[in-house]
BATORFI-882720 format. One record per residue (C-alpha): residue number from 0; residue in one letter; z, y, x negated. Coordinates in Angstrom, 1 decimal, always signed. Layout:
% BATORFI-882720
NUM,A,Z,Y,X
...
This chain:
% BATORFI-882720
0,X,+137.5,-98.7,+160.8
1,X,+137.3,-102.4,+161.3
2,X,+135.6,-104.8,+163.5
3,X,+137.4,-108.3,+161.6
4,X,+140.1,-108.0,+159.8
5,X,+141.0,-111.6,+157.7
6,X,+144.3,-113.0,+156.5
7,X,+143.7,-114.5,+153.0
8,X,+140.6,-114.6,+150.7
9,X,+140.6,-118.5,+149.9
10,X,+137.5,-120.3,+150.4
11,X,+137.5,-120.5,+153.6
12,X,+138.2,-116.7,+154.1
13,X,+135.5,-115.3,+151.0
14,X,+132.9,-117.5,+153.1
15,X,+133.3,-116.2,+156.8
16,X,+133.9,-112.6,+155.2
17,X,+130.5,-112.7,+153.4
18,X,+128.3,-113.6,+156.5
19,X,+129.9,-111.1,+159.0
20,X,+129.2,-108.4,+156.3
21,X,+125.9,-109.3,+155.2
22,X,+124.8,-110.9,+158.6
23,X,+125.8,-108.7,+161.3
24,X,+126.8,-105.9,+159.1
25,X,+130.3,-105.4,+160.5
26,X,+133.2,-103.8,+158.7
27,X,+135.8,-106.4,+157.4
28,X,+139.4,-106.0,+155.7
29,X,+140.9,-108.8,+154.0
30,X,+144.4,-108.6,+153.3
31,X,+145.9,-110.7,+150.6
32,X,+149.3,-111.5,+149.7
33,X,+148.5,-112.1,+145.9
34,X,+146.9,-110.3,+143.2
35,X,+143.7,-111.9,+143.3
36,X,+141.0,-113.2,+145.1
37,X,+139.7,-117.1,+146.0
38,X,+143.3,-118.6,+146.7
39,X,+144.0,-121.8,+144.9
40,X,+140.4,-121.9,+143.4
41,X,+140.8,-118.2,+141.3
42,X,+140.2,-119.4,+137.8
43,X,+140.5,-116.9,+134.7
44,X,+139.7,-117.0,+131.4
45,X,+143.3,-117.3,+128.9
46,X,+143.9,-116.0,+125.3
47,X,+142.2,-118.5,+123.1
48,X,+138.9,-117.6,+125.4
49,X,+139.2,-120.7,+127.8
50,X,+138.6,-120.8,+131.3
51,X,+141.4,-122.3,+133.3
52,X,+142.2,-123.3,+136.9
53,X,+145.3,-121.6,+137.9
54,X,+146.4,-123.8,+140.7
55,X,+144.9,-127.1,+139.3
56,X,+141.0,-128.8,+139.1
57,X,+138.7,-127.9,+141.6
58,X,+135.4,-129.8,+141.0
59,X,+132.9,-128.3,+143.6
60,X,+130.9,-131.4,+145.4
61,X,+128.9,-132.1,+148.2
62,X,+125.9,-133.8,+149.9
63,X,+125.3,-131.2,+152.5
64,X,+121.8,-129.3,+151.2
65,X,+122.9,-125.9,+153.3
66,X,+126.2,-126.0,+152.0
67,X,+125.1,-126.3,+148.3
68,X,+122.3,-124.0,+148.9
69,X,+124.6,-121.0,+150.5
70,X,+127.4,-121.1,+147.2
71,X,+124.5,-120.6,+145.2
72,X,+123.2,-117.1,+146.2
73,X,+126.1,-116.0,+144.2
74,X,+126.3,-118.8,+141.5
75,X,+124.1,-120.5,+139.0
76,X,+126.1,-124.1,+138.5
77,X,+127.2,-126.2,+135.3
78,X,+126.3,-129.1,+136.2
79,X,+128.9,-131.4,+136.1
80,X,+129.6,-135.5,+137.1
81,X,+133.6,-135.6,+137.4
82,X,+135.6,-138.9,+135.8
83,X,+139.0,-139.6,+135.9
84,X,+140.7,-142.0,+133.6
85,X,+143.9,-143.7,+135.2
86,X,+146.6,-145.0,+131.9
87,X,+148.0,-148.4,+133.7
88,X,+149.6,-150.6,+131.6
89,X,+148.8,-148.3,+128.6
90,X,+145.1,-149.2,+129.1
91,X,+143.1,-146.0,+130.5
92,X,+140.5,-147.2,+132.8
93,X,+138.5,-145.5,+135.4
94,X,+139.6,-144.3,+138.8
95,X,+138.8,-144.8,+141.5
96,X,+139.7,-148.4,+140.8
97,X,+136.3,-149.9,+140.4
98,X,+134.8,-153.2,+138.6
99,X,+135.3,-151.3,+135.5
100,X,+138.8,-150.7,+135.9
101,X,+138.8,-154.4,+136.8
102,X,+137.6,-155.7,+133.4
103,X,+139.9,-152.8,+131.5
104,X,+142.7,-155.0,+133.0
105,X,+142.2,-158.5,+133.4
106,X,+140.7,-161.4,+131.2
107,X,+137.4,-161.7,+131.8
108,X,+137.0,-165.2,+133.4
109,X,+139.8,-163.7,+136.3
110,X,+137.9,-160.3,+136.0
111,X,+134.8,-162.6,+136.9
112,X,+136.8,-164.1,+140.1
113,X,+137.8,-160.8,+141.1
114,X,+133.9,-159.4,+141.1
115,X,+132.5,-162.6,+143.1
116,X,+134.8,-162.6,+145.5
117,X,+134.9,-158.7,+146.2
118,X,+131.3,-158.4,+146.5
119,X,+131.0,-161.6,+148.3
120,X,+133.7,-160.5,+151.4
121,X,+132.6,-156.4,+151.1
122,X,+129.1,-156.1,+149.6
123,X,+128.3,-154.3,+146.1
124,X,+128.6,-150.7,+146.1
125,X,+131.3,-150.9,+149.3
126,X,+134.2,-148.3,+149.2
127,X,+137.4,-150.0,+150.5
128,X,+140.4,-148.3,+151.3
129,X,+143.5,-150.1,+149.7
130,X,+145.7,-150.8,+153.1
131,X,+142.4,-152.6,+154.4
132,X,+142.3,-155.0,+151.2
133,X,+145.9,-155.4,+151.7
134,X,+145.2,-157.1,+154.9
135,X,+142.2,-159.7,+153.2
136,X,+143.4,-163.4,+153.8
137,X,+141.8,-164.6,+150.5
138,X,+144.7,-165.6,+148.0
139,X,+143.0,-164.2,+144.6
140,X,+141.9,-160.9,+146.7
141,X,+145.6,-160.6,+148.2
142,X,+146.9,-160.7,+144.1
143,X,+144.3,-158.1,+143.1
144,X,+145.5,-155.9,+146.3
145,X,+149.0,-156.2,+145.3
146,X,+148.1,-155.0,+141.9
147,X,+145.6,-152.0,+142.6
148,X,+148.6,-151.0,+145.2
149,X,+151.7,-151.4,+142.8
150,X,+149.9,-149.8,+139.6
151,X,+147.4,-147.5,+141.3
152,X,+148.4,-146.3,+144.8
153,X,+151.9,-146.7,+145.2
154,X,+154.5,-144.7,+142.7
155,X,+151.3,-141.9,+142.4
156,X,+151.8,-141.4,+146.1
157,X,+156.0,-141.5,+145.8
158,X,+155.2,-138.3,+143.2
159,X,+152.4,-136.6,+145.0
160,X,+153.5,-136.9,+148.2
161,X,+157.4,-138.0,+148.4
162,X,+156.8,-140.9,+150.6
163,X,+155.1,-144.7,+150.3
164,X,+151.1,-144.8,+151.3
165,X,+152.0,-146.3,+154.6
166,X,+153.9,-143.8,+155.2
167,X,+151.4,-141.3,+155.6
168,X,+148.2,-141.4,+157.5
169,X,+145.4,-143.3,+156.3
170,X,+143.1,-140.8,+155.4
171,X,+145.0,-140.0,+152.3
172,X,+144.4,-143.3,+150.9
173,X,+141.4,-143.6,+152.0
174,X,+140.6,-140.5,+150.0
175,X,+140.6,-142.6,+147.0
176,X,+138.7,-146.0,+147.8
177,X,+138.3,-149.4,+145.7
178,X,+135.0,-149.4,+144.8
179,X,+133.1,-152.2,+144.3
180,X,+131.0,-151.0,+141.3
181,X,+130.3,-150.3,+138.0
182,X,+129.9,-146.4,+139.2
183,X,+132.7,-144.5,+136.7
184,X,+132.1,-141.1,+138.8
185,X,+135.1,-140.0,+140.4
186,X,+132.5,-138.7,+143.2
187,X,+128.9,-139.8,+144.4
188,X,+127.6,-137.0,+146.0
189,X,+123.8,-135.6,+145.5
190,X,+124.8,-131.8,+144.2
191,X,+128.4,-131.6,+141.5
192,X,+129.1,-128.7,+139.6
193,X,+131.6,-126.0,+138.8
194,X,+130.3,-122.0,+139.1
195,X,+128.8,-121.3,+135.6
196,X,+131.2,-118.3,+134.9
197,X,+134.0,-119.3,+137.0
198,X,+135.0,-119.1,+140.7
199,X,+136.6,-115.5,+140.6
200,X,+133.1,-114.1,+139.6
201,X,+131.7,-116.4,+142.4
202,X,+134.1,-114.8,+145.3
203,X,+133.8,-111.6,+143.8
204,X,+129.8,-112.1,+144.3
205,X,+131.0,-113.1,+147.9
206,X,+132.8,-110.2,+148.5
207,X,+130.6,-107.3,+146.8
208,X,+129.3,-105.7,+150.3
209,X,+129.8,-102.2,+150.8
210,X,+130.9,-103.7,+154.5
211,X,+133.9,-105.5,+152.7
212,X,+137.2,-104.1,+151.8
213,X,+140.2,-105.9,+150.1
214,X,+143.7,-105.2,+150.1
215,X,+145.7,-106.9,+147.7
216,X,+149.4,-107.7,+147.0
217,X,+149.8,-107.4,+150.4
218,X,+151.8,-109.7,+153.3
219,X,+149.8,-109.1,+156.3
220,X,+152.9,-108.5,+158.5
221,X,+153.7,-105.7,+156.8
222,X,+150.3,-103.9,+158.5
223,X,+149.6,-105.8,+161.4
224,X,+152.4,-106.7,+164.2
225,X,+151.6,-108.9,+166.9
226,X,+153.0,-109.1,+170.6
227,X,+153.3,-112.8,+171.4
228,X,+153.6,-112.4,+175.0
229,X,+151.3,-109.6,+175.5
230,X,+148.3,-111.4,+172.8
231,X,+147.9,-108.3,+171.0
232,X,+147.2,-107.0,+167.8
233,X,+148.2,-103.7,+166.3
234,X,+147.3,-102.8,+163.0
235,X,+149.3,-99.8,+161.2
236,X,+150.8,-99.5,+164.9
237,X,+147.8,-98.8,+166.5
238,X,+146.1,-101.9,+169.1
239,X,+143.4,-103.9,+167.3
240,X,+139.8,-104.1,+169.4
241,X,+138.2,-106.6,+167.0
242,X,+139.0,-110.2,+165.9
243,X,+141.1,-111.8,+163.4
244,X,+140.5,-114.4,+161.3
245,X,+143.6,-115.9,+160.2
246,X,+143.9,-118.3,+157.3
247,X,+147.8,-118.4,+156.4
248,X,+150.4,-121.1,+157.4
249,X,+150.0,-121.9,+161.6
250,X,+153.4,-122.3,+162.2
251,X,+154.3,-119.0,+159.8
252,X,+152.4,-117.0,+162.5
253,X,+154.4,-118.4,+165.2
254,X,+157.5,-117.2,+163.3
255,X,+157.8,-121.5,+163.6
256,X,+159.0,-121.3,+166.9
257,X,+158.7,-124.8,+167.4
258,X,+159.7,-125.9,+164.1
259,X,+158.3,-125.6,+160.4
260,X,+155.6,-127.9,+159.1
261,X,+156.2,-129.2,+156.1
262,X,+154.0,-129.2,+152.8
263,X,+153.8,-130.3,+149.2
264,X,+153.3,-127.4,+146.3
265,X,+153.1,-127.9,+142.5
266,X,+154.2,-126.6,+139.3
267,X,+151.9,-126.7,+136.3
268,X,+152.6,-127.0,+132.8
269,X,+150.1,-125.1,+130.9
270,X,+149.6,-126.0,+126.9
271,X,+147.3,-124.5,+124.2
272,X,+146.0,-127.1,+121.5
273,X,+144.4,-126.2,+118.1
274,X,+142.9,-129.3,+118.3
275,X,+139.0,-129.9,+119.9
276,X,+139.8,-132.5,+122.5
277,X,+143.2,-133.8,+124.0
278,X,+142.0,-136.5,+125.9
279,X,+139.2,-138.4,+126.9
280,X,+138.2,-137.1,+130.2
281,X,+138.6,-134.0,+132.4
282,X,+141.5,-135.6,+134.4
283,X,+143.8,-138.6,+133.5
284,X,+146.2,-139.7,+136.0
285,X,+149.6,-140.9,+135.6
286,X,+150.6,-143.2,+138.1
287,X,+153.5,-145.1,+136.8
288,X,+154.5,-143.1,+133.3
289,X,+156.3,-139.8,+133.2
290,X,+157.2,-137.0,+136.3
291,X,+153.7,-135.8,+136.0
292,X,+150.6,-137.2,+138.4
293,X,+147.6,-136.2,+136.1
294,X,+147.1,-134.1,+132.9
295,X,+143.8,-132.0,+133.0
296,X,+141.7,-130.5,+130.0
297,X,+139.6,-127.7,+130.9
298,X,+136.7,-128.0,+128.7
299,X,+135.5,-131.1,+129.8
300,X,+134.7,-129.5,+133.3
301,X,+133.1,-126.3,+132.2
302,X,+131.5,-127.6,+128.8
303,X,+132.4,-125.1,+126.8
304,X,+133.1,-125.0,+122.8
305,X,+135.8,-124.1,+120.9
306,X,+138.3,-125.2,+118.1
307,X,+141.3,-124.9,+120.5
308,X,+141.8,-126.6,+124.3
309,X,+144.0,-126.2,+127.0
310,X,+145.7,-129.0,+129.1
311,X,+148.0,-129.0,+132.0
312,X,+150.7,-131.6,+133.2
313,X,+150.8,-131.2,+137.0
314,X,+154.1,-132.0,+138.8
315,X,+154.5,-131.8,+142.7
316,X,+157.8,-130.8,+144.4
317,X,+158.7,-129.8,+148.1
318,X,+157.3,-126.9,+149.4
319,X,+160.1,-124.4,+149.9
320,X,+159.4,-120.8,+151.2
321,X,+162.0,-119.1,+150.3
322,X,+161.5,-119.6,+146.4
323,X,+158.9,-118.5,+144.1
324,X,+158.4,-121.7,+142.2
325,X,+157.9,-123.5,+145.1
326,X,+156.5,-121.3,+147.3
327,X,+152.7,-121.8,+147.3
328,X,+152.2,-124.5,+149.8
329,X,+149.2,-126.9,+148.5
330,X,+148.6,-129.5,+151.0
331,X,+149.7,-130.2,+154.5
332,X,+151.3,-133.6,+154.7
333,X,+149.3,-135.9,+156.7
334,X,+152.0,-137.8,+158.7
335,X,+152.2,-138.3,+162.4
336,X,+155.0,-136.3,+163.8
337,X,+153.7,-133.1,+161.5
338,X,+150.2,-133.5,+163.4
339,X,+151.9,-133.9,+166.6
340,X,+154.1,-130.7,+165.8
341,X,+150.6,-128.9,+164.5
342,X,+148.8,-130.0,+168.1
343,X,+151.6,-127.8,+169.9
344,X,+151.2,-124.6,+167.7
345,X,+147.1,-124.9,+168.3
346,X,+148.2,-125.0,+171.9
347,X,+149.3,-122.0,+171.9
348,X,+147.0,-120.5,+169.8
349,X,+144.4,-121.0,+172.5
350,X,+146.1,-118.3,+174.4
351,X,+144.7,-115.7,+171.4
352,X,+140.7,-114.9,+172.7
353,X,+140.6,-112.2,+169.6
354,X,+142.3,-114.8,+166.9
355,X,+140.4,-117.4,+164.9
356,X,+142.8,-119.7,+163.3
357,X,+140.4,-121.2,+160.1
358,X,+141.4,-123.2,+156.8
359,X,+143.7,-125.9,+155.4
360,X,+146.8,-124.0,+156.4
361,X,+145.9,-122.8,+160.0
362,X,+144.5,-125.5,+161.0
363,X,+147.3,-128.0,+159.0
364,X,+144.2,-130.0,+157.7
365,X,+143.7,-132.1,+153.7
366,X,+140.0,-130.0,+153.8
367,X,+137.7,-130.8,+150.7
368,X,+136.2,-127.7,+149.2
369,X,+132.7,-128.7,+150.9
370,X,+134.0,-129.2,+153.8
371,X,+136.2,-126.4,+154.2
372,X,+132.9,-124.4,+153.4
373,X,+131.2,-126.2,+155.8
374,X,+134.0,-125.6,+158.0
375,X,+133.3,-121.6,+157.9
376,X,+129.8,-122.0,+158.2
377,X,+130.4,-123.3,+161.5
378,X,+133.2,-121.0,+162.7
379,X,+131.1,-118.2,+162.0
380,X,+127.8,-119.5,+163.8
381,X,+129.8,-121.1,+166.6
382,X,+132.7,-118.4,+167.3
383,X,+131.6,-115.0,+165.5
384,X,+127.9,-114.4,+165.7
385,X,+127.7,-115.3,+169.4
């Protein structure tokens, strides 16, 4: 009945779906172990008529024409520039730390300093990740490091991540640069937005092809069963011709075999105001103050009006399968021995000709949304439509 059959309708999953059905008009199942559709992106609208991110903020963003172009066949945007406020010594100034957040902070005559000497050593408009200021020789620039580290960077990464920022590998600080200008945007790229009436109608868009069916509330082990050594697939008992696209957990496939990979989840606190506005900004970060990373209101990032607002207090906690509350694994954690560990499992994946392994959690990658879409794009041009 099928020639793909794909484990879990994230981003990643929705995309590559939509172009086998609509491209080479091929028959695809996707089988998802929750109720709904788009993974951690599914947004719904709540009681007081607001629309809400279920697993946390997901600000859509991207330089790549293509990418922006293919989202919106089955979109019209809001058009939206993200900011995020950080509250630092009870001040609340912009983030990523930036000249702004500079003059928030300081007096003005060692704000001054500060400015001269960054642009003078980087260059205006630079992004520098914190563990490469750490390392400047200059004695005023050494005192500013310190500070953006201690305030900013450090006890934020203890709570997101359970570990110190050198702990981890640089590319999760360097997700979140100092940037040497006056730039309050929490992102730079040419096209921002969110969908105009919410992800879910967006992957439902996505997913509206006759060639597409979707099976919900469902684990795929308890349909498809496969043989290790032989590198088979069976599906309702019965041996599986076509190609899988898997998007689950790499070493959950593996029944980890060599070991489980460890991840970070979240629980969020969810709060209906009668009051317009709760805070200045979409997102404001926590980095010092309180268990909570970042409180987010909704209707700064999809513009819409109404006497009453909605605001979440996000809290990470260890990833821990076998509960519910901390069962959604949200990121991969970028450390050296987990990539290492994540290298063999891909090892042995190679052995599967029939099975594409796509997505943050089968491929153990921190993907942006952009380029996790871009990331489809390519599987499916490079690995499918051969």
């Amino acid at each position: 009945m099928f020639d793909f059959i794909i484990v879990g309708s994230g981003l990643a999953g929705c995309t590559i779906a939509e172009r086998i059905a609509n491209v080479l008009k091929q028959k695809v199942l996707i089988i998802e172990k929750r109720s709904h559709i788009g993974g951690n992106c599914y947004d719904y609208y709540d009681d007081s008529g607001i629309l809400i991110h279920k697993y946390g903020p997901h600000v859509f963003h991207t330089n790549l024409k293509d990418v922006w172009e293919y989202l919106s066949q089955f979109t019209e945007w809001y058009p939206y520039q993200h900011k995020v406020l950080g509250f630092i010594d009870g001040k609340k100034v912009p983030i990523p730390f930036n000249l702004n957040s500079i003059y928030g902070l300081f007096p003005e005559r060692i704000a001054s300093l500060f400015e001269r000497k960054l642009i003078n050593t980087f260059g205006f408009g630079k992004k520098v990740p914190i563990l490469k200021l750490l390392e400047t020789k200059d004695k005023d620039l050494k005192l500013l490091a310190d500070f953006i580290y201690e305030k900013v960077f450090l006890n934020y990464t203890i709570k997101q991540w359970g570990m110190r920022p050198e702990e981890l590998e640089p590319e999760v600080t360097e997700r979140v640069p100092v940037f040497i200008s006056r730039d309050d945007r929490y992102f730079q790229d040419i096209y921002q937005g969110l969908p105009k009436n919410g992800y879910h109608e967006m992957f439902k868009r996505m997913l509206s092809s006759p060639n597409i069916k979707v099976l919900l509330n469902t684990d795929y082990k308890e349909v498809i069963d496969i043989d290790q050594e032989a590198k088979k697939i069976y599906f309702f008992g019965k041996e599986f011709q076509g190609k899988l696209i898997y998007t689950g957990k790499i070493d959950e496939f593996f029944n980890f075999e060599l070991g489980e990979l460890p991840y970070r989840s979240l629980r969020f606190d969810f709060e209906t105001l009668n009051i317009e506005y709760f805070q200045e900004a979409g997102v404001v970060n926590y980095p010092n103050d309180y268990e909570f990373t970042r409180i987010t209101e909704f209707k700064h990032l999809t513009g819409q009006r109404s006497c009453y607002t909605v605001i979440v207090r996000e809290f990470p906690q260890e990833y821990n399968r076998f509960t519910t509350e901390r069962g959604i694994p949200y990121y991969p954690v970028p450390k050296r021995e987990n990539i290492e560990l994540c290298q063999k499992y891909k090892k042995r994946a190679k052995a599967f000709k029939n099975i594409i392994f796509l997505g943050r959690l089968a491929e153990y990658k921190y993907y942006s949304m952009n380029v996790l879409v871009e990331r489809a794009l390519s599987a499916f041009k490079e690995e499918v439509a051969l």
